[in-house]
Structures are given as C-alpha cells and as structure tokens.
C-alpha positions as CSV (number, residue, x, y, z in Angstrom):
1,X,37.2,-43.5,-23.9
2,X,38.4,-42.3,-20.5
3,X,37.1,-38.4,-22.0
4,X,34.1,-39.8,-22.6
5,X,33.4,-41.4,-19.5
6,X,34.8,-38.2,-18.0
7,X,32.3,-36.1,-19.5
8,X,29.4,-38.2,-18.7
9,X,30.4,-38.3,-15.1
10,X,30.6,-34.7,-15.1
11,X,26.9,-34.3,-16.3
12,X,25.6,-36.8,-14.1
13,X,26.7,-35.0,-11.3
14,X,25.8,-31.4,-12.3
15,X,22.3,-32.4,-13.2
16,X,22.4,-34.8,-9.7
17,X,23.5,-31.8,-7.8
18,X,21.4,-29.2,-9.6
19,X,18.1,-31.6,-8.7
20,X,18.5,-31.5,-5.0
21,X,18.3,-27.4,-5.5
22,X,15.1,-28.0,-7.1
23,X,12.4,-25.1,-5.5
24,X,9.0,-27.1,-5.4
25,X,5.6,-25.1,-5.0
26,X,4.5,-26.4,-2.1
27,X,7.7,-25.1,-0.6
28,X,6.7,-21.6,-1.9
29,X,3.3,-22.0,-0.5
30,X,4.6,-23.3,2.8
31,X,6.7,-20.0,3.1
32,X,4.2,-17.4,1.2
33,X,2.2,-18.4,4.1
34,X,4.7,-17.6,6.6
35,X,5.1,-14.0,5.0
36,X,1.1,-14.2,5.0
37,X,1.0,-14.5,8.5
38,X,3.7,-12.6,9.5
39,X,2.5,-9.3,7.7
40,X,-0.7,-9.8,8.8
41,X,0.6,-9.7,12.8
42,X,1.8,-6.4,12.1
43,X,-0.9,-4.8,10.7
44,X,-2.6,-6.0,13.6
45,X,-0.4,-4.9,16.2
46,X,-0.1,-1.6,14.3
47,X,-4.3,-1.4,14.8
48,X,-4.2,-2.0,18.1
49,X,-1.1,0.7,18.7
50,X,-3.7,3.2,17.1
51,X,-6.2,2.5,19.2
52,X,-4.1,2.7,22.4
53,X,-3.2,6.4,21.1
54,X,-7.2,6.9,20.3
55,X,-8.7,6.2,23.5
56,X,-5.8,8.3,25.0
57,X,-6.7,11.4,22.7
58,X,-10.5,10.6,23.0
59,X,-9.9,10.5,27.1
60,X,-8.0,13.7,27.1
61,X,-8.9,15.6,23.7
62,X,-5.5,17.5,23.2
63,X,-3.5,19.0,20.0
64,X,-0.4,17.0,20.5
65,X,-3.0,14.2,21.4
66,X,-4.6,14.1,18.2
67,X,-0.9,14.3,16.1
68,X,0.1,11.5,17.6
69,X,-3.2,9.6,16.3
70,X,-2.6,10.7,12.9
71,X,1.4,9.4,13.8
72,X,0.0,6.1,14.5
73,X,-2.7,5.8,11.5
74,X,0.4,6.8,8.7
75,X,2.3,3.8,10.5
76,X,-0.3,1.5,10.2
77,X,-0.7,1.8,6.6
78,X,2.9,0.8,5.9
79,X,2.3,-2.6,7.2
80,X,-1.0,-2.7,5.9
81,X,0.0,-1.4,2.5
82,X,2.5,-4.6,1.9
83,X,-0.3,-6.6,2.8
84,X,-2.2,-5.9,0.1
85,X,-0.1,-8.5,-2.2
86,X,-2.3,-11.3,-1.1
87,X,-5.3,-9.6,-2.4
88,X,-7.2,-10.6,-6.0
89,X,-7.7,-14.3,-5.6
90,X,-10.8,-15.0,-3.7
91,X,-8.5,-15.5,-0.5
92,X,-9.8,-14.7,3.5
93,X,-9.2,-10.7,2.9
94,X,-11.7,-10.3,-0.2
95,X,-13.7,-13.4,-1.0
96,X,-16.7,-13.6,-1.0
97,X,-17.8,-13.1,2.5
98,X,-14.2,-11.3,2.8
99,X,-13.9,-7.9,5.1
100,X,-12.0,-6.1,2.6
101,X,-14.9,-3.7,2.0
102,X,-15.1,-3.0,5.6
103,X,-11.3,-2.3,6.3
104,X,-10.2,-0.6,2.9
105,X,-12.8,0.8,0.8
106,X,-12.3,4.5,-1.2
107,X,-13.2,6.7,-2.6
108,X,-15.2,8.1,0.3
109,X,-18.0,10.1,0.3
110,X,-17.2,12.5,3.7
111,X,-20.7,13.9,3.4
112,X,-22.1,10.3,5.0
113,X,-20.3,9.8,7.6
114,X,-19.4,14.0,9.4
115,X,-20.1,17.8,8.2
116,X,-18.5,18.9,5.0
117,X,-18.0,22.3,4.0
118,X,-21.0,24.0,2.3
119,X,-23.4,21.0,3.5
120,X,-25.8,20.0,5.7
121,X,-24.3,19.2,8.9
122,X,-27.4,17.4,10.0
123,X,-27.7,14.8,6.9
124,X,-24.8,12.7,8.2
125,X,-24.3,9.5,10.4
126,X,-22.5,11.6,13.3
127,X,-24.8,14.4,12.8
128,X,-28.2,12.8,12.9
129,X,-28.7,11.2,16.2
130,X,-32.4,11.1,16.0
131,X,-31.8,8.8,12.8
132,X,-29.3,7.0,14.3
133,X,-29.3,7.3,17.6
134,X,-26.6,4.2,18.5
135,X,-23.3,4.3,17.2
136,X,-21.4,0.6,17.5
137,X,-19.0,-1.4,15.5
138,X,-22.5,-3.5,14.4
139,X,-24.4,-0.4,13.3
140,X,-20.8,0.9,11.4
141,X,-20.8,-2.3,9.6
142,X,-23.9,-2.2,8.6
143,X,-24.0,1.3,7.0
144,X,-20.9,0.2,5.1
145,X,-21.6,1.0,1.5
146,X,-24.9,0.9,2.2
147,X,-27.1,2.4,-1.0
148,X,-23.8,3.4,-2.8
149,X,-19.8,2.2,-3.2
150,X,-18.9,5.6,-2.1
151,X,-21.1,5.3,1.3
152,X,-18.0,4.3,2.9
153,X,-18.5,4.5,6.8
154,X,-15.4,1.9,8.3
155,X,-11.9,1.2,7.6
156,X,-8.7,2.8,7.3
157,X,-10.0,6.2,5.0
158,X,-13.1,6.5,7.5
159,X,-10.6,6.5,10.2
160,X,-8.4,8.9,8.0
161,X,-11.1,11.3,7.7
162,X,-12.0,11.7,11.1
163,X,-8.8,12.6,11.7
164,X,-7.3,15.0,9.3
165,X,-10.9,16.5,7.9
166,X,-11.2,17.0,4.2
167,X,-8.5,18.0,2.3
168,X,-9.5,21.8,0.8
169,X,-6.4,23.3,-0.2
170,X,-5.5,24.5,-3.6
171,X,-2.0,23.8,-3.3
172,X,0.3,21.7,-0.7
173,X,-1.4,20.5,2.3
174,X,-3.9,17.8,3.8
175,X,-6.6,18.0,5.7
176,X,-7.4,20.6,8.3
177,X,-9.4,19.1,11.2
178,X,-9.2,20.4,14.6
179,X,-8.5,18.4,17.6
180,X,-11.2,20.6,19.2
181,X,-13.8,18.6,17.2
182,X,-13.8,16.0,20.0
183,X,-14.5,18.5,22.6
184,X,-18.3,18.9,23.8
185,X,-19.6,22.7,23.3
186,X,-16.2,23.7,22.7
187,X,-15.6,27.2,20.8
188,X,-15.1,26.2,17.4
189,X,-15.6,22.8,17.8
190,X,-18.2,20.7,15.7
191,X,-21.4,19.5,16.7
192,X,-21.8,16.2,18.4
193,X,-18.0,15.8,19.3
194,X,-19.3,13.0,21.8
195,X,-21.2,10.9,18.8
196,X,-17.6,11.5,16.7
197,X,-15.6,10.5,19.8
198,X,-17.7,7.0,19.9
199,X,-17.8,6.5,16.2
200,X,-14.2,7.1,15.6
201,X,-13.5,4.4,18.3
202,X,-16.2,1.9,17.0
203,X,-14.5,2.2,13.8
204,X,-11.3,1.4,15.1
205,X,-12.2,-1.5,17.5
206,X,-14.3,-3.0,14.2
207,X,-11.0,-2.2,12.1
208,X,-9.1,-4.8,14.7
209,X,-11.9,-7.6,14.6
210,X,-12.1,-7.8,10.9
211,X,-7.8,-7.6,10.7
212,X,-7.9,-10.5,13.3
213,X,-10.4,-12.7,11.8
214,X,-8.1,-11.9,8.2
215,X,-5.1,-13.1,10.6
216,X,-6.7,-16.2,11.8
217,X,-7.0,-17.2,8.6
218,X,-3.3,-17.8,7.9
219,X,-2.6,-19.1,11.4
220,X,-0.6,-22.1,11.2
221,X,-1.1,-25.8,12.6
222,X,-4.7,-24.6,12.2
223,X,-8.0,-26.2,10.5
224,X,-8.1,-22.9,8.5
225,X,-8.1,-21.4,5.1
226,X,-4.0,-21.4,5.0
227,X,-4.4,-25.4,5.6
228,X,-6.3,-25.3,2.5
229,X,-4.0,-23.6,0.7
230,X,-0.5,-25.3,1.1
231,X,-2.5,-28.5,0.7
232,X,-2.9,-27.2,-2.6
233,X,0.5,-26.0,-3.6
234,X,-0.3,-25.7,-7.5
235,X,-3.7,-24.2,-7.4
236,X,-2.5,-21.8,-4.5
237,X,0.4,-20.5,-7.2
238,X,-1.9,-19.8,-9.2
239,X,-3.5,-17.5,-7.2
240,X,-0.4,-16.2,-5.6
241,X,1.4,-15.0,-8.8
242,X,-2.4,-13.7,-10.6
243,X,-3.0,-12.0,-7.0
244,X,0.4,-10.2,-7.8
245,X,-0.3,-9.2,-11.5
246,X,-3.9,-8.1,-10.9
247,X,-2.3,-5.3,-7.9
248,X,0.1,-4.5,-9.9
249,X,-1.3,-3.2,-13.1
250,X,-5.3,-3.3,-12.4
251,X,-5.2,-1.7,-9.3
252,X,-2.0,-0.1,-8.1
253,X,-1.0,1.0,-12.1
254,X,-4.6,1.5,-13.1
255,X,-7.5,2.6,-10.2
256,X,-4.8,4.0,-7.5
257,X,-2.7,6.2,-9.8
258,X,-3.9,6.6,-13.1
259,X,-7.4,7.5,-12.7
260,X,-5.8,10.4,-10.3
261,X,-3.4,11.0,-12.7
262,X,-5.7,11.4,-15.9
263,X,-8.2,13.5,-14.2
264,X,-5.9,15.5,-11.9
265,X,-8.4,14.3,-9.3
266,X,-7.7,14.8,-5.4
267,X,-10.6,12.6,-5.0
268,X,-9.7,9.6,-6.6
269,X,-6.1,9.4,-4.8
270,X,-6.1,6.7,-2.3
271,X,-5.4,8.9,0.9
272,X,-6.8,11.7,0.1
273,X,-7.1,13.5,3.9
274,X,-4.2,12.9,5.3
275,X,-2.3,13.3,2.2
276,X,-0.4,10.0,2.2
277,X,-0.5,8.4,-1.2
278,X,2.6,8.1,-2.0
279,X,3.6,5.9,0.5
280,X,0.1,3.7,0.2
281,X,2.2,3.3,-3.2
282,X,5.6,2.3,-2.3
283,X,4.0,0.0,0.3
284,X,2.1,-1.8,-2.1
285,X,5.0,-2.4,-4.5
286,X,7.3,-3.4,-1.9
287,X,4.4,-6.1,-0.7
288,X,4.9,-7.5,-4.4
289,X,8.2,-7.5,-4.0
290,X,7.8,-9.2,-0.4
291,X,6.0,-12.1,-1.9
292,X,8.3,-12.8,-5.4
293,X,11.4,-12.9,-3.6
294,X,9.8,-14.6,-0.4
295,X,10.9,-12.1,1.9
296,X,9.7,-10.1,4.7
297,X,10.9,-7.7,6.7
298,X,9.3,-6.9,9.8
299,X,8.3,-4.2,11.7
300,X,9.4,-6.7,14.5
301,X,12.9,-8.5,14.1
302,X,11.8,-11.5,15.3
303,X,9.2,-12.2,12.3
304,X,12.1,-11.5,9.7
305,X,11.4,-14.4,7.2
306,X,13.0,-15.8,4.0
307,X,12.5,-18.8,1.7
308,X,11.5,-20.1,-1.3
309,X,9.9,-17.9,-3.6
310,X,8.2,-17.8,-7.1
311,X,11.5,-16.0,-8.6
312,X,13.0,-19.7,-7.1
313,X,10.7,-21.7,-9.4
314,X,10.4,-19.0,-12.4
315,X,14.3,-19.3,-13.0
316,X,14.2,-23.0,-12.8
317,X,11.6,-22.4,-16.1
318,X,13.0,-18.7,-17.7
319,X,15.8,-17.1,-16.0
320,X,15.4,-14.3,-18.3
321,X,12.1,-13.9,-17.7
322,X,13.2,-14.1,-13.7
323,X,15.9,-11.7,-14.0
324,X,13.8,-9.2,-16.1
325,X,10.9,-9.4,-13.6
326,X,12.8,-9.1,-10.3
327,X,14.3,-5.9,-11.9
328,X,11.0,-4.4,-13.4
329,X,9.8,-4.7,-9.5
330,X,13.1,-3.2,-8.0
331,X,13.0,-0.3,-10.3
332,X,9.3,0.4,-9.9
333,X,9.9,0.3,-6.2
334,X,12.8,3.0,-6.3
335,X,11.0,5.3,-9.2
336,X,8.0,5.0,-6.6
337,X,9.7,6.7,-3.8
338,X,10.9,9.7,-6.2
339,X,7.4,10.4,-6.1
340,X,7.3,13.7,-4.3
341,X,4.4,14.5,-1.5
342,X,1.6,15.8,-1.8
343,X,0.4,12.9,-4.6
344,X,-2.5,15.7,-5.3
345,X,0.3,18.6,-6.2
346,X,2.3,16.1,-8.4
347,X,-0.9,15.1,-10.4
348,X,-0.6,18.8,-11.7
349,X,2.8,19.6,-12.0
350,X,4.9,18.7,-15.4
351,X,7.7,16.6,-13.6
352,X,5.7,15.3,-11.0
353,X,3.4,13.8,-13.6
354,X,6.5,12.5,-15.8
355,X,7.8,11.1,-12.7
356,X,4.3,9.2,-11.8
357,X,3.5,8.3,-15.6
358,X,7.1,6.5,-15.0
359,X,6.3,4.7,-12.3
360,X,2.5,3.7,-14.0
361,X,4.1,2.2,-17.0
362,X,6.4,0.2,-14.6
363,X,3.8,-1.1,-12.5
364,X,1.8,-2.0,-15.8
365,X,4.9,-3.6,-17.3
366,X,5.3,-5.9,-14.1
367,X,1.8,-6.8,-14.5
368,X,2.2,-8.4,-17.7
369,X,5.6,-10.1,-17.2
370,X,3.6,-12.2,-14.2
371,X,0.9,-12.6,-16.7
372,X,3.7,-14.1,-18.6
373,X,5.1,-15.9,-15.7
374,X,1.6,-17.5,-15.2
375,X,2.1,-19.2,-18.6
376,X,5.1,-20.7,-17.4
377,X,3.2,-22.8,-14.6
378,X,0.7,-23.8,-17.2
379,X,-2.4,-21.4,-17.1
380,X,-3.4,-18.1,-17.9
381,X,-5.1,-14.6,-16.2
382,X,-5.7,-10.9,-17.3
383,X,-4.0,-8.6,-14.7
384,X,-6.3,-5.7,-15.6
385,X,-8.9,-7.8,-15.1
386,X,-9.8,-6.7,-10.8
C-alpha cells in the first residue's frame, strides 16, 4: 500500500510539475512578435545606413565612394534576408495592399530602368527624360511592375543594379559598373548621370518608407496589425508555421535555387549584379531558424531576444518530429554556407551543383516536416503552394 501511494504521489507531481512548463501559443505569438519587430528595426536601420553612404557617394562621386555603397547594400540584405520568415501569410509585408513588390521584387529586367549592353540607351526610365521627365519616390512606385512582373523599377535589386551594372562575365565576377556613371559629361561615364544620381536616391528614400510602414506594423502597445495578431494566438500559428514551410520549399528550395539551378541561369539567381546569392540564401534559412527556435540575434546587442518558440509547443505534441525538424534546419543552414561564391559559377560546375542540389533537397525536406508540424496544431497547408 505505502508503494502504491508512493507511486501515485510520484505521478502527480511529475505531471503537476511538467504542466507549469507548458509553452501556450499566445506565448509564441507574444515573442514571434518581438523577433518580428526586432528584425524589422534592423533592416531599417541598415536602409537608412545605405542611404547615409548614398548621398555621400552621390555628393562627391568617388571609387572608394561607390565601394562603400555596395559595402552597405550586401549588409543590408543580411538583416533583410532573415526577415523574410514572416513572409507567405497575408501579413503587413505582402498582403494584399503589402509593399513587398516594391522592396523585393526579381527577376529584373535592367533594360527598364538604365542602358544595357547592345540596347537602346534611350528606351529606359533614366534615359528618357522627355518621357519622364520627373524622377521621385511617387513616380518609382508607380512604374513598379508596371505592364510586366519583370518591369521591376524599386527595391533592393533596383538598387543593386544601379550599383554594380549587369553582370556579363562568363566566368567569376559580378557586375562591372563604374563609379563614373554618376559624373555629368564625364569621359566614359553614361548618359544622364544626374537623372541616375536622383533615381538611385528616390529608390532608396522609397526603400525606407515602405520598410517603416512594414515596421510599424509590428510596433507594440499599438492599435496595429501585431495587436491583431497575438489577439489571435491560434490563427496567428497558423500562419507563422505555413509562412515558414511555404519559404522554405516554395520559394527558397524551389524559385530562388532550383529554377537557377535547372537552367544554369544567371538570370533567375536572386542577386544577380552584385553576385550575392549565396548569402540571400543562408540569410533566409537562418530567419527560419530565427522564428522555430524563437531566437534572434541582432545586429544590435541590445535587441538580442529569446522565448517561446513553435519547437516549445511541437515537442509538447511530437518530440521526434521536434528533434528531426530543428536538425533538418541546422543542417540546411550549415550545407548552405558550403555553398561557394559566385552562385552563377556553382550552377555549372559538377560539385558546386552537388553541393546546391544538397542544400535544395534539405530546404524541401524542412518544408514538409512543418507541413507535418501544421497537422499537429489541427490544420493543413501545401508549402509549394506560394
């Protein structure tokens, strides 16, 4: 008898104890957000950064001027590349009246917005000031994908472009654009350096007004969409964990790698000037990573967050699931980075494309074990489906 009530005792208090360690959603919301928010000040002190360095280079148009720009866009897309885990659910970035488009869109066709080799230097935005004789963040927004998905003229690979040129190299090596294209009648400069000065700063200063109406969304203690969302801790799951799955094999897996990888296509890599695709790909899977484990690590110490996280409530329903997932996403993340650079070079060569087709069927595999996760909280979504 004394066993017996021994034994009972001893279950009452491991399943007493192991229900105050209970992970709820709307703690995983609460700190999602947090990460949300905190990525998102990054990215936006990263954009404004770049255009500090801009208007210097535009003021004074100088080599070491112009490497420094590029220095400052290739920082920029780190923080901006782990934000991308909060994309594919309808939120503030890419809903329906989202700025997505405006800040991220590629492929782009270069031949809309500047000269291209072999073309028409007068059929362009920059080149055609009797067409368009105003350039302003208004006008830049309103050209954006205008007749076509490829008419890209604003974001981060417009920006790009005007500052490393096209990429036209056979073999290693990004784009080649001079700093002198920014000087006015200079010998072999461009056309119309004072139209590309202008629109290379309207396109940055519309960059930073679509990142900080994105960021305002996920203020806290405010009557915003991120109030919405913890208010609605099992809906918001939802679209935290099918957010995940759909970057992870629909987009990062499918559109950013293997479309590049099946075609050997420069074109559809997803920094394609300045040659830096193969951290826009570690950056991405270390945003998934971010928001799974509910951690973040800033670019600024004091926004260092961790908390509860959707590996927190998975293992309370499938450790094995948990555990297999939260490896699948480590290992993706360290077979990413033995992706060599140039992205464009490995696409051709036999162990760079082993190495990528690796990382692919990683990505894809992480995909479906958070489509399986989503089963687990009671619903169901396709992670191809972006």
């Amino acid at each position: 008898m004394k066993r017996a009530i021994y034994l009972f005792m001893s279950t009452f208090v491991f399943f007493s104890c192991s229900s105050q360690e209970q992970v709820t959603n709307k703690e995983v919301v609460e700190n999602y957000s947090n990460i949300v928010y905190a990525n998102y000040q990054d990215v936006h002190t990263h954009a404004i950064a770049l255009r500090k360095v801009i208007i210097s280079f535009l003021e004074n148009p100088t080599e070491s001027g112009f490497a420094k720009s590029k220095e400052a866009w290739i920082l920029a897309r780190k923080s901006y590349g782990q934000s991308e885990a909060f994309r594919f659910y309808g939120g503030p970035i890419d809903g329906e009246n989202g700025p997505e488009g405006q800040i991220n869109a590629w492929p782009l066709d270069e031949a809309y917005i500047d000269y291209v080799a072999a073309e028409n230097t007068n059929v362009n935005i920059i080149n055609s000031p009797e067409k368009f004789p105003e350039i302003t963040t208004a006008f830049i927004a309103s050209m954006n994908e205008k007749g076509s998905e490829t008419n890209v003229s604003s974001g981060y690979h417009a920006i790009e472009f005007l500052l490393w040129g096209q990429d036209l190299s056979d073999g290693p090596g990004a784009g080649q654009r001079t700093y002198l294209d920014y000087i006015e009648g200079e010998k072999g400069s461009a056309k119309n350096a004072d139209r590309r000065k202008k629109y290379l700063l309207e396109t940055v200063n519309l960059l930073i007004k679509d990142l900080n109406s994105v960021m305002a969304a996920w203020e806290p203690n405010q009557q915003n969409y991120r109030a919405k969302f913890v208010a609605n801790p099992d809906q918001s799951i939802e679209k935290i964990v099918s957010g995940l799955g759909k970057l992870s094999k629909g987009e990062l897996a499918g559109e950013r790698m293997f479309v590049a990888y099946d075609l050997r296509s420069k074109e559809d890599e997803h920094s394609c000037f300045s040659d830096n695709t193969h951290n826009d790909i570690v950056a991405n899977a270390k945003g998934i990573e971010n928001v799974f484990l509910g951690k973040y690590q800033s670019f600024t110490v004091e926004n260092n967050i961790s908390g509860p996280s959707i590996f927190d409530v998975l293992k309370q329903k499938d450790q094995v699931l948990a555990d297999e997932l939260k490896k699948t996403i480590a290992t993706g993340i360290a077979e990413s980075k033995k992706i060599e650079a140039p992205f464009d070079q490995q696409i051709k060569e036999e162990s760079g494309r082993a190495q990528i087709a690796k990382t692919i069927g990683l990505f894809r595999k992480q995909g479906d074990l958070l489509a399986a996760t989503a089963s687990k909280f009671g619903f169901q979504f396709d992670p191809e489906a972006i």
